[in-house]
Every structure is written in structure tokens, then in C-alpha cells.
C-alpha positions as a Markdown table, in Angstrom:
| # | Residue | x | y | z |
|---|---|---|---|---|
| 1 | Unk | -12.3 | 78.5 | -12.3 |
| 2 | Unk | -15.0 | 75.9 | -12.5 |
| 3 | Unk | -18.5 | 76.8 | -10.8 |
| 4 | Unk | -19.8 | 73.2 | -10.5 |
| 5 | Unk | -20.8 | 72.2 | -7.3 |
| 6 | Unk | -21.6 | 68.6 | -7.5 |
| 7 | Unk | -20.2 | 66.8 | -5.1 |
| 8 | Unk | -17.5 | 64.2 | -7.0 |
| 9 | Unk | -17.9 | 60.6 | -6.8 |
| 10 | Unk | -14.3 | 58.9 | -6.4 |
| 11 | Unk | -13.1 | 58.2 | -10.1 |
| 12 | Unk | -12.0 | 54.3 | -9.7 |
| 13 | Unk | -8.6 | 53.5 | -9.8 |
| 14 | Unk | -6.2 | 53.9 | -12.8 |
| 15 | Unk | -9.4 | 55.9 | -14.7 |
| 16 | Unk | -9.7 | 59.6 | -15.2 |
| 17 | Unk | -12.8 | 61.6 | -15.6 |
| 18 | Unk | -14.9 | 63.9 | -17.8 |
| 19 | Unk | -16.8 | 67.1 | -16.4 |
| 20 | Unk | -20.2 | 66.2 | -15.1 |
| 21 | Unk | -22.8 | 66.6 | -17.2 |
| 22 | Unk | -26.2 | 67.0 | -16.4 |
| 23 | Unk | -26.0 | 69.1 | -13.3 |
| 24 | Unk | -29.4 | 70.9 | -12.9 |
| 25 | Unk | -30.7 | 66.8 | -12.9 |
| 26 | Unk | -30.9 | 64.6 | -10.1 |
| 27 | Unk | -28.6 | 62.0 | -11.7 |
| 28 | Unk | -25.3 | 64.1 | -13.4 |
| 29 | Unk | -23.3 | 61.7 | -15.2 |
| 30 | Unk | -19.4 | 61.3 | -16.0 |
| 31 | Unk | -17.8 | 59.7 | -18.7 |
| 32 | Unk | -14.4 | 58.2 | -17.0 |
| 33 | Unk | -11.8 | 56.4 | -19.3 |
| 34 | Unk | -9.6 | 53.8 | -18.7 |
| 35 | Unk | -5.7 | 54.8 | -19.5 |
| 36 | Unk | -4.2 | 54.4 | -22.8 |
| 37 | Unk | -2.7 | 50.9 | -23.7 |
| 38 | Unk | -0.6 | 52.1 | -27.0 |
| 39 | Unk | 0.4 | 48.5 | -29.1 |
| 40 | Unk | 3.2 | 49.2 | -32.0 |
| 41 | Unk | 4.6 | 52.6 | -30.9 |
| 42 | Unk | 1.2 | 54.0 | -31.1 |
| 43 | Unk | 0.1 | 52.5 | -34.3 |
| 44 | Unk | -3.0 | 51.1 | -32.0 |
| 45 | Unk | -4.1 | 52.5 | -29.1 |
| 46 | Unk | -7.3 | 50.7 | -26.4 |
| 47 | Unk | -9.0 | 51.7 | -24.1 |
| 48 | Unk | -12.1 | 51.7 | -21.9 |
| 49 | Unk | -14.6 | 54.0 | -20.9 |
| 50 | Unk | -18.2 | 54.2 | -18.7 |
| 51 | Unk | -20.9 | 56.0 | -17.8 |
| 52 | Unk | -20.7 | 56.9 | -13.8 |
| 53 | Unk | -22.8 | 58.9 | -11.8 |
| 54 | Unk | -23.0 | 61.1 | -8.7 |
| 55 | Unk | -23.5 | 58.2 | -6.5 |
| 56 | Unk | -20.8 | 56.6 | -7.8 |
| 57 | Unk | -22.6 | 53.6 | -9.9 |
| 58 | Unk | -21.6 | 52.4 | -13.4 |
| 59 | Unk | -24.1 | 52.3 | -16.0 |
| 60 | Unk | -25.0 | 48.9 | -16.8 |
| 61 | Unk | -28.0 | 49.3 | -19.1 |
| 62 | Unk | -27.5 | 47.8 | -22.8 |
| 63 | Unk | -25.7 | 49.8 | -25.1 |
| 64 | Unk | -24.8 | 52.0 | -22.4 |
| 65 | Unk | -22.3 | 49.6 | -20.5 |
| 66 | Unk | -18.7 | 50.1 | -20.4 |
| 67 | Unk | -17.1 | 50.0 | -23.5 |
| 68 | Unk | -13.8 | 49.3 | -25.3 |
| 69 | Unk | -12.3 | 51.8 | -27.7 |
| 70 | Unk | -9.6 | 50.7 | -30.2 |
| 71 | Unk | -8.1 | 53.2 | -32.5 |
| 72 | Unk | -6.2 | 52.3 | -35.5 |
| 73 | Unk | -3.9 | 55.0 | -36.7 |
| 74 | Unk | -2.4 | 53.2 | -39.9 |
| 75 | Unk | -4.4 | 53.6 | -43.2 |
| 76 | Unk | -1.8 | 50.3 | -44.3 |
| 77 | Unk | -2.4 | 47.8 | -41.5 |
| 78 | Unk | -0.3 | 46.7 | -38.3 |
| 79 | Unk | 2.4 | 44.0 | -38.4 |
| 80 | Unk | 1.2 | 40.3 | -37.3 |
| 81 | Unk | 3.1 | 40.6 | -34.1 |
| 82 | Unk | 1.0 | 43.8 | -33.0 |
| 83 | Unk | -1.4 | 41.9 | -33.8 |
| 84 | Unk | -1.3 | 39.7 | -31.5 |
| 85 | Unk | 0.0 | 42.6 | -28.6 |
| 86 | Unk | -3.5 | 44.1 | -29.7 |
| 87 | Unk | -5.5 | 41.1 | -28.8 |
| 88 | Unk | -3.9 | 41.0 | -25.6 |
| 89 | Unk | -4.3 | 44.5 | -25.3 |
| 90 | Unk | -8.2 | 44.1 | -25.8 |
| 91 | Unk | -8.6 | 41.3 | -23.2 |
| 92 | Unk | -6.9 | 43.5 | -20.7 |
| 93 | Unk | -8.5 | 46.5 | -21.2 |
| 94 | Unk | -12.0 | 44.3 | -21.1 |
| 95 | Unk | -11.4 | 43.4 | -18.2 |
| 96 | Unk | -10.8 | 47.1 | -16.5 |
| 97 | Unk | -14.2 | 47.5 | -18.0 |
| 98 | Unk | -15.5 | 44.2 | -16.6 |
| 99 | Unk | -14.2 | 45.0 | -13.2 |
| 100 | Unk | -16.3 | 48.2 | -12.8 |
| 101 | Unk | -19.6 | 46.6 | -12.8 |
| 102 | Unk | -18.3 | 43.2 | -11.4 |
| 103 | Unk | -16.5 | 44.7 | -8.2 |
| 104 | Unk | -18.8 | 48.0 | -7.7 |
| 105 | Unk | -15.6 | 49.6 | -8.2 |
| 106 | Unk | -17.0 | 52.7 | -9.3 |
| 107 | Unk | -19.3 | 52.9 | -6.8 |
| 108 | Unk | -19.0 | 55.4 | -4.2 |
């Protein structure tokens, strides 16, 4: 049974959340990530992920902006045609990111 008591910011849309972190502070923090696009049966998986806190508000600052993760899991390379679903993938999952900061979606 969990003993924080920070109040929770709404996680946006289609995201899920990390514990806070940071508690004792007067900004906690939240990593939330985007869901799981999987390209090639899972040969590829993207993904995004940000920085929100209490209030709700994405972190915007360089390097700390919201971010796209691509995993590879094949040490021999994807087909051309996953390829290609992965560069779609990308663009799609960019743009979760992009709308977080460009709507105020995460804000609370």
C-alpha cells in the first residue's frame, strides 16, 4: 500500500505514469510514457515519454522535453517494409509528444 500523498495531476490521454518522484520538494515530478507502437511483430518498438509535474505542466526545457524512444530488438536489421512502418511509426509517436506541450494537454 503506497504512502504518497501527493495529490495526482490527470495523466493525459492514451499515457501512463511513473511514481512521483521528488515528493518532500515543491515541484515532484512524473515520468509518463506514451503506449507502445510495436512495427514488425515487435522487432521495433516507439514510444514517447515526458517530464510532468504536480501541477500538471510538461517539461519543456532543452534536453529535458518530451522525447521519443525507439528500441531495436534485432542484432541483424528489420526488413525494408518495417522500415518504412517505423518511419511512420516515429512521425506518429512525435506527434503524441508534440501534442503535450502544443495543446497543454498535460496540464492540469
Amino acid at each position: 500500500m503506497s504512502t504518497n500523498t501527493v495529490p495526482a495531476a490527470p495523466i493525459p490521454a492514451g499515457f501512463s505514469a511513473d511514481d512521483w518522484v521528488d515528493t518532500q520538494t515543491s515541484r515532484p515530478w512524473r515520468l509518463i510514457w506514451g503506449p507502445e507502437h510495436n512495427v514488425g511483430g515487435g522487432a521495433t518498438v516507439v514510444r514517447a515519454s515526458a517530464t510532468q509535474y504536480i501541477d500538471g505542466a510538461i517539461d519543456e526545457a532543452d534536453g529535458d522535453e518530451p522525447a521519443v524512444h525507439i528500441n531495436v530488438y534485432r542484432d541483424w536489421g528489420i526488413s525494408t517494409k518495417h522500415a518504412r512502418d517505423l518511419a511512420a511509426a516515429i512521425l506518429e509517436v512525435t506527434d503524441e509528444a508534440d501534442r503535450l506541450v502544443t495543446t497543454k494537454e498535460g496540464t492540469g
